[in-house]
The first five atom37 places (N, CA, C, CB, O) and aatype in JSON, in Angstrom:
{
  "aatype": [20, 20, 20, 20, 20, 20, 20, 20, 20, 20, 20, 20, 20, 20, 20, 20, 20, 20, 20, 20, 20, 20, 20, 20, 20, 20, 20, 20, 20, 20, 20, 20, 20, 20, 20, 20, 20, 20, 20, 20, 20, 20, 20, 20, 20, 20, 20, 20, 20, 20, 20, 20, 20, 20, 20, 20, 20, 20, 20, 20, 20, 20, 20, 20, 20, 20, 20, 20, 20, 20, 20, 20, 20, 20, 20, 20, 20, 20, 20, 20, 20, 20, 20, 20, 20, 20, 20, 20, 20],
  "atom_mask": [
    [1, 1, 1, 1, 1],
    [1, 1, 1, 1, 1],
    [1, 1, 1, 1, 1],
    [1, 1, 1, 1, 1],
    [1, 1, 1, 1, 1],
    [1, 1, 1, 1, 1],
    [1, 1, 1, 1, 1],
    [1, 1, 1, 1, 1],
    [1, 1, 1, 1, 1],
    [1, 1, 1, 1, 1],
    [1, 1, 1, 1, 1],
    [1, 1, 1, 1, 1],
    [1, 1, 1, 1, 1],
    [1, 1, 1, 1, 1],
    [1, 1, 1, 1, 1],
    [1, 1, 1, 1, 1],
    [1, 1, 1, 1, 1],
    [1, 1, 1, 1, 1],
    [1, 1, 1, 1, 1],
    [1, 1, 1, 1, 1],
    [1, 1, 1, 1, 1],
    [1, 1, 1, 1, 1],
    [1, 1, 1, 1, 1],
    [1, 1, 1, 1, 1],
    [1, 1, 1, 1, 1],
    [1, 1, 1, 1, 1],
    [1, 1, 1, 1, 1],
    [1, 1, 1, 1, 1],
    [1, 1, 1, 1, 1],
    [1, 1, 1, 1, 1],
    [1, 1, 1, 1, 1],
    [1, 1, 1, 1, 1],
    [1, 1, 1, 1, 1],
    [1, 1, 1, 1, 1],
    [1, 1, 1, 1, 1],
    [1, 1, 1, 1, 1],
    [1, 1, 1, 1, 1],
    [1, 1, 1, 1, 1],
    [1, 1, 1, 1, 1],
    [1, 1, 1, 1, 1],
    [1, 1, 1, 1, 1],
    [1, 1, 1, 1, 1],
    [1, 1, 1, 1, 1],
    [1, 1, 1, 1, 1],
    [1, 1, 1, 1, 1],
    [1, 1, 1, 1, 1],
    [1, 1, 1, 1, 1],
    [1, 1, 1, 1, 1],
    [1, 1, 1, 1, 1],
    [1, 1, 1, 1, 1],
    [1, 1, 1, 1, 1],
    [1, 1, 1, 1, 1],
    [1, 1, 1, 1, 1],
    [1, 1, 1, 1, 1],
    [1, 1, 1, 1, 1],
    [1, 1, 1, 1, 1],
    [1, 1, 1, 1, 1],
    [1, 1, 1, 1, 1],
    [1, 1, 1, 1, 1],
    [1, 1, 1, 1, 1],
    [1, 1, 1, 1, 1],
    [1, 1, 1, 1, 1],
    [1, 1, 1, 1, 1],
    [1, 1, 1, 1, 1],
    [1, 1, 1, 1, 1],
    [1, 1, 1, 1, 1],
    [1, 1, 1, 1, 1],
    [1, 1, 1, 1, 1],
    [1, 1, 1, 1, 1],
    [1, 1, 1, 1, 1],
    [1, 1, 1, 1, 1],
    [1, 1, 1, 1, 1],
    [1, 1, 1, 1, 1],
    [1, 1, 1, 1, 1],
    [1, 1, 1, 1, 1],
    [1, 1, 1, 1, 1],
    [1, 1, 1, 1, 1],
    [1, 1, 1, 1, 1],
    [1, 1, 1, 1, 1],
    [1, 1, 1, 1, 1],
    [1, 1, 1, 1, 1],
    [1, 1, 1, 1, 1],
    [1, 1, 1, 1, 1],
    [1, 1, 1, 1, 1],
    [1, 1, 1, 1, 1],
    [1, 1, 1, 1, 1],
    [1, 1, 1, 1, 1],
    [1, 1, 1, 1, 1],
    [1, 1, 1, 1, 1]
  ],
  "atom_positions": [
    [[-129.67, -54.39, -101.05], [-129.38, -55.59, -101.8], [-127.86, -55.73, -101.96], [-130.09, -55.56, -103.18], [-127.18, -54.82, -102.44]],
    [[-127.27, -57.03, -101.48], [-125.85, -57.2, -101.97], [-125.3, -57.58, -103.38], [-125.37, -58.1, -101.22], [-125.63, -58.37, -104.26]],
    [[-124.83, -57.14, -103.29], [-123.82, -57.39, -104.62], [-122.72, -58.72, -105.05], [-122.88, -56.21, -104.53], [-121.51, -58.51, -105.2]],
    [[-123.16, -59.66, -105.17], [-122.32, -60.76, -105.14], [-121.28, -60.68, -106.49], [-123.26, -62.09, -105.1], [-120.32, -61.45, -106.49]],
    [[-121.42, -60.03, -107.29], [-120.56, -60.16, -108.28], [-120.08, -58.77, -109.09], [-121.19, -61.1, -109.14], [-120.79, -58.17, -109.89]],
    [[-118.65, -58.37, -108.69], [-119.14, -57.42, -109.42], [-118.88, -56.76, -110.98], [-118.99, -56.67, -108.66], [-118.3, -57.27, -111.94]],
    [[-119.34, -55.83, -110.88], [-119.32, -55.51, -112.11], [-117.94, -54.89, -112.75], [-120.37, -54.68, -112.21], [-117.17, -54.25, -112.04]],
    [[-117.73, -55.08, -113.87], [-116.46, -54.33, -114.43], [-116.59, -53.67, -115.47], [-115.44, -55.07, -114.74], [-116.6, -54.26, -116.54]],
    [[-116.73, -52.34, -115.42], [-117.17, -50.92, -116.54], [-116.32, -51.26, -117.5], [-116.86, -49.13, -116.04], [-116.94, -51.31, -118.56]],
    [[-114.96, -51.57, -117.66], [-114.45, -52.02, -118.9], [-113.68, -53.37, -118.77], [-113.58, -50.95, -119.49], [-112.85, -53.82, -117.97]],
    [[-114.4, -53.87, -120.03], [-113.42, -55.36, -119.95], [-112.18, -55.11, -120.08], [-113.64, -56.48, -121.05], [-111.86, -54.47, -121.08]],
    [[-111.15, -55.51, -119.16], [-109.59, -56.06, -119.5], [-109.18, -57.3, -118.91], [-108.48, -55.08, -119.02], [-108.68, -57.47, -117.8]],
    [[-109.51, -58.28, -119.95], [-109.24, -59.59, -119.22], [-108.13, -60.11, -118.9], [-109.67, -60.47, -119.74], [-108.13, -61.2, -118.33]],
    [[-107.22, -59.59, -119.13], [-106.09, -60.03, -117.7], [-106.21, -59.41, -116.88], [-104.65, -59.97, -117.7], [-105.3, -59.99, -116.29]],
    [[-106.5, -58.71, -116.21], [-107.02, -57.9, -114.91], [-107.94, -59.46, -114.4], [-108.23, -56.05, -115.34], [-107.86, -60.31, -113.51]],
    [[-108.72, -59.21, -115.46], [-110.11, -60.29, -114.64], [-109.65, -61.77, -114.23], [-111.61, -60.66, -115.88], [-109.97, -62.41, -113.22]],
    [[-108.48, -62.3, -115.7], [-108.39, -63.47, -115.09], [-107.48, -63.69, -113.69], [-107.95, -64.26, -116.12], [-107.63, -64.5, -112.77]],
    [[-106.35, -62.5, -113.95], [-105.4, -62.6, -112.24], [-106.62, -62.67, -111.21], [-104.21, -60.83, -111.71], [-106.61, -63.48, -110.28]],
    [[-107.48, -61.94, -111.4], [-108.56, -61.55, -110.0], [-108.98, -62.94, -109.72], [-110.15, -60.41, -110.34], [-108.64, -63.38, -108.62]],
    [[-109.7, -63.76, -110.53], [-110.22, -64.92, -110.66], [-109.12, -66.29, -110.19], [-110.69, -64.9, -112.15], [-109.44, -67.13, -109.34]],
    [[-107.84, -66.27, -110.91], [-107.14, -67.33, -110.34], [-106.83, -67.01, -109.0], [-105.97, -67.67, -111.06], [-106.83, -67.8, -108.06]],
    [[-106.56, -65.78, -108.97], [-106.38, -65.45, -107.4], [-107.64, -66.39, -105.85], [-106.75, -63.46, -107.5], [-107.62, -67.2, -104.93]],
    [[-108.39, -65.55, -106.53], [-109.74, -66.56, -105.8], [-109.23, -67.46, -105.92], [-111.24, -66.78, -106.32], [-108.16, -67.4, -105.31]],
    [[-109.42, -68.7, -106.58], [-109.21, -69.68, -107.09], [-107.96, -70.27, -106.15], [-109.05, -69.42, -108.52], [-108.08, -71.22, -105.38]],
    [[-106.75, -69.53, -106.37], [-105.83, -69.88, -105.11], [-105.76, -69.66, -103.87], [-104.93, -69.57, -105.19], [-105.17, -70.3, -103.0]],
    [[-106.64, -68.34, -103.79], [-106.55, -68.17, -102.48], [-107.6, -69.24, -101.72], [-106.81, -66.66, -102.19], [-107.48, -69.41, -100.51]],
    [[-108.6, -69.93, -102.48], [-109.67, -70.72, -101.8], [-109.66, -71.93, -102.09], [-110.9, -70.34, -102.02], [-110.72, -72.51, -102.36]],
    [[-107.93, -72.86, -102.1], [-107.66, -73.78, -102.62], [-109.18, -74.58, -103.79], [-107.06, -74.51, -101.35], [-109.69, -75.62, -103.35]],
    [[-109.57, -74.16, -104.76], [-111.15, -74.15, -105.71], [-110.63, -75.7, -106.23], [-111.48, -72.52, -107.39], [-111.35, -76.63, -105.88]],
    [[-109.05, -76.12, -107.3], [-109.1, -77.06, -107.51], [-109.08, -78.81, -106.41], [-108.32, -76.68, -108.28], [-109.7, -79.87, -106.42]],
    [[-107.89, -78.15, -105.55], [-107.94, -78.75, -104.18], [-109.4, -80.0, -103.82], [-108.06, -77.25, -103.12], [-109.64, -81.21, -103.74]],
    [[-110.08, -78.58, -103.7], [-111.27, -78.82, -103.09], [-112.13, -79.03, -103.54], [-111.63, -78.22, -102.52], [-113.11, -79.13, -102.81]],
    [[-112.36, -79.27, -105.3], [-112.94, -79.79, -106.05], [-112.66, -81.5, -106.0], [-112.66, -79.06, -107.18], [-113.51, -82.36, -106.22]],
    [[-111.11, -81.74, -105.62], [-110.64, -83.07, -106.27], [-110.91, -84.29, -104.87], [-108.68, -82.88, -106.84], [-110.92, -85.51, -105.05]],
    [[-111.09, -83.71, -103.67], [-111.45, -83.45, -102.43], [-112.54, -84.44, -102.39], [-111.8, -81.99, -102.12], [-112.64, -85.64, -102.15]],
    [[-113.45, -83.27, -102.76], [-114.98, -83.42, -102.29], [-115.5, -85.01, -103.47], [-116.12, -81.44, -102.75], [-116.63, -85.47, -103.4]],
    [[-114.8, -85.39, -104.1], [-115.17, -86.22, -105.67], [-114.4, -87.59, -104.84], [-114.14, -85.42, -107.7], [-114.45, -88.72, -105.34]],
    [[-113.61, -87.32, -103.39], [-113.13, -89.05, -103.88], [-113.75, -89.54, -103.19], [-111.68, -89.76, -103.75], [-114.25, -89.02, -102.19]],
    [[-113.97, -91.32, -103.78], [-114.82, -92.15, -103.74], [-116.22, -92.67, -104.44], [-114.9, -91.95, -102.92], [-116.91, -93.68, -104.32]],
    [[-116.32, -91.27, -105.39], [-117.25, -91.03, -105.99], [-117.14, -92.26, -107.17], [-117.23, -89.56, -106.34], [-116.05, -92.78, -107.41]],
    [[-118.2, -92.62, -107.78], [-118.17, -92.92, -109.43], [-116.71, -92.78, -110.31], [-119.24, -91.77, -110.14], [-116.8, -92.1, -111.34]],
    [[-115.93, -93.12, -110.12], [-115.13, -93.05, -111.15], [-115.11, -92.96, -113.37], [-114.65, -94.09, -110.57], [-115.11, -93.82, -114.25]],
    [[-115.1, -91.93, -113.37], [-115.04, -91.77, -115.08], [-113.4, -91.33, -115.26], [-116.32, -90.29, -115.82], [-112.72, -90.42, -114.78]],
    [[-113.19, -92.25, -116.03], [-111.55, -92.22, -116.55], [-111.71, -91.86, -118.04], [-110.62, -93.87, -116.38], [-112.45, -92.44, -118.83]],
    [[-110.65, -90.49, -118.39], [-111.43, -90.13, -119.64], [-109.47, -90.41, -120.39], [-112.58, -88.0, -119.65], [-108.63, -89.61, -119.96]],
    [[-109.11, -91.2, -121.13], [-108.38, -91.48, -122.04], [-107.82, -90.8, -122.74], [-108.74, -92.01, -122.55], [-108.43, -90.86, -123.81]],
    [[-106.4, -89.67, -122.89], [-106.05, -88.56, -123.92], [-104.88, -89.41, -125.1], [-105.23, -87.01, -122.93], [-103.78, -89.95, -125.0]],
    [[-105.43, -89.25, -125.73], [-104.6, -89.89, -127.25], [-103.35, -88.56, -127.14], [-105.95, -89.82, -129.29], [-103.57, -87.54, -126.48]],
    [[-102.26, -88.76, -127.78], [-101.21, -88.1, -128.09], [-101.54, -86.45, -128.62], [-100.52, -89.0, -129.12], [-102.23, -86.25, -129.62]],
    [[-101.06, -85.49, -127.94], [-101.06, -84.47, -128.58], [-101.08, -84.17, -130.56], [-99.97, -84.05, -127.88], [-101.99, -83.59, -131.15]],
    [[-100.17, -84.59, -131.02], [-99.99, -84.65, -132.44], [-99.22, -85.97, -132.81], [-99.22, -83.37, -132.94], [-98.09, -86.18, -132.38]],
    [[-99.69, -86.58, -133.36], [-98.72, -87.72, -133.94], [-98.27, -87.47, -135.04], [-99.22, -88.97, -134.12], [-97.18, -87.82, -135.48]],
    [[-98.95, -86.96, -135.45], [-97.97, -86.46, -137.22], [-97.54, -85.06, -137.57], [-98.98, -86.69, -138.7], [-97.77, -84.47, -138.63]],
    [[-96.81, -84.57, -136.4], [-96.21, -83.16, -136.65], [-96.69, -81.85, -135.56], [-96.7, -82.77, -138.22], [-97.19, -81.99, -134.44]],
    [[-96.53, -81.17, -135.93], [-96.64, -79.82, -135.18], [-98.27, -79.78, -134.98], [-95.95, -78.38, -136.13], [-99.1, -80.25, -135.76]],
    [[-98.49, -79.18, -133.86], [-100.39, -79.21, -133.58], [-100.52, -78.13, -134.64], [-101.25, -78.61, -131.64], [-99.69, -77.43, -135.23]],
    [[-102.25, -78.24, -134.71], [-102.8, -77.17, -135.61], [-104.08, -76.69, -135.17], [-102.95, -77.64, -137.01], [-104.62, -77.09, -134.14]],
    [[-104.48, -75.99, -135.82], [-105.45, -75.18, -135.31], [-106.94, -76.21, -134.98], [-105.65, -73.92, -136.49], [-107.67, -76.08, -134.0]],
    [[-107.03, -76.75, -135.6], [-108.23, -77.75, -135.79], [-107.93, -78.16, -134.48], [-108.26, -78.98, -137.07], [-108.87, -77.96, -133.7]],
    [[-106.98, -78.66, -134.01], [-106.61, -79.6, -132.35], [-107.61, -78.41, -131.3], [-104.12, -79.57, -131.68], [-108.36, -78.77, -130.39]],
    [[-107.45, -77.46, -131.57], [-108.15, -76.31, -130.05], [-109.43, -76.63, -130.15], [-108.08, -74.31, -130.11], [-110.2, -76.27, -129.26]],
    [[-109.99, -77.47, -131.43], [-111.47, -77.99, -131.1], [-111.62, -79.17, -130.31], [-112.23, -78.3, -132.32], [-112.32, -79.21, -129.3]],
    [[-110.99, -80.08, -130.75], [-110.78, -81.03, -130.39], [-110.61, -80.79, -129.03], [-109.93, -81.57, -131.04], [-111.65, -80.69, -128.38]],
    [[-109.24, -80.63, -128.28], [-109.12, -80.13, -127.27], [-110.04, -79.28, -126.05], [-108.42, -79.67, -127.69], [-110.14, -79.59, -124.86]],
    [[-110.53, -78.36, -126.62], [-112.19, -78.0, -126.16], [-112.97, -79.18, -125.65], [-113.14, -77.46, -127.47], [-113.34, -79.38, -124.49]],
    [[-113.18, -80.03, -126.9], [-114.73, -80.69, -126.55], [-114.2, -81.74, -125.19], [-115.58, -81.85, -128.25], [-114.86, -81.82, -124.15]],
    [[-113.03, -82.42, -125.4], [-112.55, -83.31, -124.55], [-112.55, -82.99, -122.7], [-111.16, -83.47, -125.16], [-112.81, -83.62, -121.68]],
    [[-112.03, -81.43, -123.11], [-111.63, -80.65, -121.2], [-113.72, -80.52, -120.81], [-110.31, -77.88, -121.31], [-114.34, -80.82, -119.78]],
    [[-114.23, -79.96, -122.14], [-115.39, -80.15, -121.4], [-116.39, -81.0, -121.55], [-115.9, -79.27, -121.36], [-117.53, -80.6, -121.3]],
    [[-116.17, -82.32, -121.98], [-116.59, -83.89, -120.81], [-116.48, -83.88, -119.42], [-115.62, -85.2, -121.0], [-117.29, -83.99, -118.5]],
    [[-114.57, -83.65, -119.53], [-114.47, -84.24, -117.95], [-115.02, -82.82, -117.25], [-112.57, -84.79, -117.33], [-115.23, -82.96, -116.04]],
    [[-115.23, -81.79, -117.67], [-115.84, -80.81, -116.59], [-117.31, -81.08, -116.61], [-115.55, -79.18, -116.89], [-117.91, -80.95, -115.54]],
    [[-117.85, -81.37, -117.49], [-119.4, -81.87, -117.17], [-119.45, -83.17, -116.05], [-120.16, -82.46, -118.76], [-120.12, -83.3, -115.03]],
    [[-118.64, -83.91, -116.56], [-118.81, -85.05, -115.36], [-118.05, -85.01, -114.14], [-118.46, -86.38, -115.85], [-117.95, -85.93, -113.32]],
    [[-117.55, -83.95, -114.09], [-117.71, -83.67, -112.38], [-118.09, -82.82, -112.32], [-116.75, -83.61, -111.43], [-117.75, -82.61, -111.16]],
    [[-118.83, -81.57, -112.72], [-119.9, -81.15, -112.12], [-121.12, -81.45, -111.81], [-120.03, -80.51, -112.43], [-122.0, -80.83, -111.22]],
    [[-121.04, -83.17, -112.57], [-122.44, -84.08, -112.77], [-121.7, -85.0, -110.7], [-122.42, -85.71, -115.15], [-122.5, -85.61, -110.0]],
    [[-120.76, -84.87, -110.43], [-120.77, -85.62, -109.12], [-119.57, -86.88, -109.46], [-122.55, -86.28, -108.72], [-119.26, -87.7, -108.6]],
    [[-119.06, -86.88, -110.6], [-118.16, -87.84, -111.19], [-116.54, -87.77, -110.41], [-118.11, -87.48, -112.89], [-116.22, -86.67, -109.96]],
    [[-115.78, -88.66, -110.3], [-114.14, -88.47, -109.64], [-113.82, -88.69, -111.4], [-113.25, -90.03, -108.08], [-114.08, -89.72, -112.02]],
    [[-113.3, -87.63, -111.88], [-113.25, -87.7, -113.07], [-111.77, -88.2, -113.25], [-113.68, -86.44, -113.7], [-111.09, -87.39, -112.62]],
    [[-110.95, -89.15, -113.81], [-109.05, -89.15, -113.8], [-108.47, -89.05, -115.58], [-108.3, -91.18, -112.95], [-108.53, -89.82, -116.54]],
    [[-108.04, -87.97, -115.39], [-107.72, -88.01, -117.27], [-106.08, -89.08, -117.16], [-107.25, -85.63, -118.24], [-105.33, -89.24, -116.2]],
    [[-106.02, -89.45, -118.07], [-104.95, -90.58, -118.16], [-104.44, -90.25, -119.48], [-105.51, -92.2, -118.05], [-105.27, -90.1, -120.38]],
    [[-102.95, -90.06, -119.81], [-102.31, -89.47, -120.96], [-102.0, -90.83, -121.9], [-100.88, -88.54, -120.5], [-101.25, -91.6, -121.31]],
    [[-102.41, -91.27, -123.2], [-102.64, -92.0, -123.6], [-101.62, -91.79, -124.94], [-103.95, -92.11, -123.5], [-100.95, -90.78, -125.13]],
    [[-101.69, -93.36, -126.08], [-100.87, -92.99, -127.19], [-101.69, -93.94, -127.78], [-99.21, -93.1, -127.23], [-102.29, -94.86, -127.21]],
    [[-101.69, -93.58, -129.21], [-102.19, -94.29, -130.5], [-100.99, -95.6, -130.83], [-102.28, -92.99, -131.94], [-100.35, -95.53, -131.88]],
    [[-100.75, -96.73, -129.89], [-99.87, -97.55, -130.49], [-100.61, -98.94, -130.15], [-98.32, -97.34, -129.95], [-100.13, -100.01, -130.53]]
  ]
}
């Protein structure tokens, strides 16, 4: 039986993530994500201003979260997803 993934006896996740972006670069992954999506359905997802009233805060990394994973659901749903940097004016 092969082993497609393997295992790591102790977590040290910077070890894991270099290993991973590595892939990732070495197999042009975003490239060829953005690639395979054009022509597709277009979803344009709208980013309001980082902070408008001061220094970010902790509450924003939720925020921030839920937003990156829309547009990753909708292109893994088959979507040409385009984030567009936006302002509250």
């Amino acid at each position: 039986m092969s082993v497609k993934y393997k295992e790591f006896s102790q977590l040290h996740l910077p070890s894991i993530e270099k290993e991973v972006l590595d892939s990732w670069n070495a197999n042009q992954a975003f490239e060829k994500s953005v690639e395979l999506r054009e022509g597709a359905i277009p979803f344009v997802f709208y980013e309001g201003p980082p902070s408008a009233n001061g220094m970010p805060g902790i509450h924003h990394v939720i925020s921030r979260t839920l937003k990156d994973l829309v547009c990753r659901y909708k292109t893994m749903k088959g979507f040409q997803v385009k984030r567009k940097g936006g302002w509250d004016t």
